[in-house]
N, C-alpha and C positions, 0 to 999 in steps of 0.2 A: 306545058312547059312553064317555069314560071317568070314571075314577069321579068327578073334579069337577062333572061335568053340563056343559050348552052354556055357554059365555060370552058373556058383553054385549060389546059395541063394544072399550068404557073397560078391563075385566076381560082381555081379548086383548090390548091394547097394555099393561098393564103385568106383564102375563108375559111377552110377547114383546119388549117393552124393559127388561126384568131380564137375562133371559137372553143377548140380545144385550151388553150390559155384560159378565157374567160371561163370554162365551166373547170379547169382544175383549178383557179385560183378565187370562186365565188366572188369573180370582179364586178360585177352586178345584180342587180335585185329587180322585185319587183318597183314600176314606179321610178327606177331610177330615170334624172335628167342629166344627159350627158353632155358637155360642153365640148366639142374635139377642137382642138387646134391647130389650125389649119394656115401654114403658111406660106402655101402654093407651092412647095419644093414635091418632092414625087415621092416622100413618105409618108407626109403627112394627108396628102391628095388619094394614096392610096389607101391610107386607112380610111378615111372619109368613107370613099364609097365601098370597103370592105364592113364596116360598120353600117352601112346603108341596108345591107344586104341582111347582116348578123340580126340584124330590128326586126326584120321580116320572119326571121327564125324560132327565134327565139320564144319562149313558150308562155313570156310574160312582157305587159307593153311597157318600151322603155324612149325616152324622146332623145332625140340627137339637135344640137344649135352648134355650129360651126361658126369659131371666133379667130378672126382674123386683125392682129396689127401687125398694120403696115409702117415698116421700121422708117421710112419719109427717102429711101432712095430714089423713087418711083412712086408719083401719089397714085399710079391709074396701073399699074401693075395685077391689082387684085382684081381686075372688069373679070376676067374668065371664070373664077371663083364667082363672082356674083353670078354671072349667067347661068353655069351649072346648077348653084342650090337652086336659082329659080326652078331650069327644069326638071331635076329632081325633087321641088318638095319640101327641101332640106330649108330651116333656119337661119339666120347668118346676121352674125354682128360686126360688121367692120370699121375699122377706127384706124386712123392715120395720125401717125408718132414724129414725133424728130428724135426718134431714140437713137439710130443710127449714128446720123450727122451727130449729136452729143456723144457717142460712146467712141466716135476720132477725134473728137475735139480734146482742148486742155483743163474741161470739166473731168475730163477722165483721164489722171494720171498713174495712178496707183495698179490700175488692175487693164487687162487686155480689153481691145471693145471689142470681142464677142463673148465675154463674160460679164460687162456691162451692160452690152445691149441684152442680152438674154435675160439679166437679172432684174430690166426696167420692162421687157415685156412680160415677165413669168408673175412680175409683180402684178402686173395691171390684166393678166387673164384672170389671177384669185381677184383679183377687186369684182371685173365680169361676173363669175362664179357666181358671188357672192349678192350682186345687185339683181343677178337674173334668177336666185331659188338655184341654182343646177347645182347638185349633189354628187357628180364627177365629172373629173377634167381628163381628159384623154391626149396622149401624147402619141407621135408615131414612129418615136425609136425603136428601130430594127434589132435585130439580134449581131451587126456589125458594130453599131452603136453601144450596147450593152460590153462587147470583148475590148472594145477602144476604151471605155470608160475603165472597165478593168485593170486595164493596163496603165492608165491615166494615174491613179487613184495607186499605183503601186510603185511607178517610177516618181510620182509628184509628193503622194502623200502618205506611203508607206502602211497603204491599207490594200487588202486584199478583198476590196467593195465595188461592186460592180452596181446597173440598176437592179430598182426594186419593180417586179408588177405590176403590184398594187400598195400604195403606201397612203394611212393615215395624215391629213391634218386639220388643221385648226380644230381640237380636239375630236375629230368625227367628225367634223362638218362636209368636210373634200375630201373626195378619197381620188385620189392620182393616182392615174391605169395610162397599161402602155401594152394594148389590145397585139399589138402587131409584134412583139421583142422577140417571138418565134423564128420568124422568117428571116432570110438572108435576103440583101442589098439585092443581087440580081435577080433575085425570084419577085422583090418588089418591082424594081425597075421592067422586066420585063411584063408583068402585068398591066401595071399601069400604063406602057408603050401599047397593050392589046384593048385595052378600055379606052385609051385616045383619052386619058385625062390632059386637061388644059394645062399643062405643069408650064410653068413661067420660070427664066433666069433669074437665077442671084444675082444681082447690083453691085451687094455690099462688096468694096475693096479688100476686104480683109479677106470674100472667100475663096476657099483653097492654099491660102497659107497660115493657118492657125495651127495652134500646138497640135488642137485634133488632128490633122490632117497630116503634123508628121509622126504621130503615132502610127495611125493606121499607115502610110508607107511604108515604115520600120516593119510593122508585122505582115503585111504583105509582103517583101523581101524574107523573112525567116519562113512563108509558108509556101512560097511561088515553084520549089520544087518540088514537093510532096504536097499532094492536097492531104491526108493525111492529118499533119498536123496541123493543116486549117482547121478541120473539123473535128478532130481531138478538143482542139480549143475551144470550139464554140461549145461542143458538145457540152465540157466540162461548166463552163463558165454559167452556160444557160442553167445547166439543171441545176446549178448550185444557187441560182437566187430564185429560180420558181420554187424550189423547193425552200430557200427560205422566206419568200412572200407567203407559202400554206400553214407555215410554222407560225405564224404573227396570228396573235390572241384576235 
């Protein structure tokens, strides 16, 4: 057996639909160092150790370092995260922010603080990136995340753009991958509940009432009768940006 142990149903399909992602979208190479980012919530915790696993598979060696700021709601929040990589093996660079408290404050008037805080942490994991050599940053929006963003991006800004895969920057330097965009919210959630990851409370004030959050209830209510047209949606939405992350030169 190998050294993970047997897996559940839920814990099979989101290795097996990671991995599937990663090898239709040549989201990794040989050699690659992969930065995941890890913010104790139960997507990104579960990609962590789905990607734990994918190393072990995979048929070329690639490093994983788990990057953790901590937004300063809770400076001791992230202990469970430390314990785990320890007994996993795993990397880990943790840093403690006042990004938060700054993104409610009246530093930040112009734009929402969880557009704020996200764009003062996003900034400082490429700094990460970039001081530690790691040649991809890993993110672990679900394929729920992927249909909200969609729908974001069409009600806000009259684009019919949802996420990307795997997408180019700092000319080829970083490539940003999002190993897990396959899988649906509950098939995360309930793996992660069967792996007994350390998953820790959100803090922040803002969460649960953010524009995300009344999107996705908007489309919850338009699919809550017909699952149907839940999955019509996702269906559509997914294939439509995996297939255009294989189409990018």
């Amino acid at each position: 057996m190998a050294s993970w142990g047997k897996l559940t149903f839920a814990q099979k399909k989101c290795v097996s639909a990671t991995g599937k992602l990663m090898q239709q979208t040549e989201m990794v190479n040989h050699g690659a160092r992969i930065g995941v980012a890890a913010s104790g919530g139960v997507d990104s915790f579960l990609m962590l150790k789905v990607l734990t696993i994918r190393k072990a598979i995979m048929p070329f060696p690639v490093e994983l370092m788990a990057l953790h700021i901590n937004a300063g709601f809770d400076n001791e929040s992230h202990a469970p995260l430390v314990d785990w990589c320890a007994d996993h093996g795993v990397s880990l660079h943790v840093e403690l922010t006042d990004y938060g408290p700054r993104a409610h404050s009246e530093e930040n008037r112009k734009n929402s603080p969880c557009f704020y805080c996200s764009m003062l942490r996003r900034k400082r994991l490429f700094e990460l990136c970039r001081d530690y050599g790691l040649t991809h940053l890993a993110f672990g929006h679900n394929a729920d995340d992927n249909v909200v963003t969609f729908f974001m991006n069409i009600l806000q800004n009259g684009r019919a753009d949802g996420m990307s895969a795997s997408e180019s920057f700092f000319g080829g330097n970083l490539q940003v991958i999002r190993p897990t965009m396959l899988l649906d919210k509950k098939t995360v959630i309930k793996a992660a509940n069967q792996w007994e990851l350390p998953v820790w409370e959100n803090t922040c004030p803002s969460n649960g009432v953010t524009k995300r959050d009344e999107v996705h209830d908007w489309l919850r209510s338009a699919w809550k009768n017909d699952k149907r047209i839940k999955n019509n949606i996702f269906n559509a939405i997914t294939r439509q940006q995996v297939d255009l992350t294989r189409e990018k030169p």
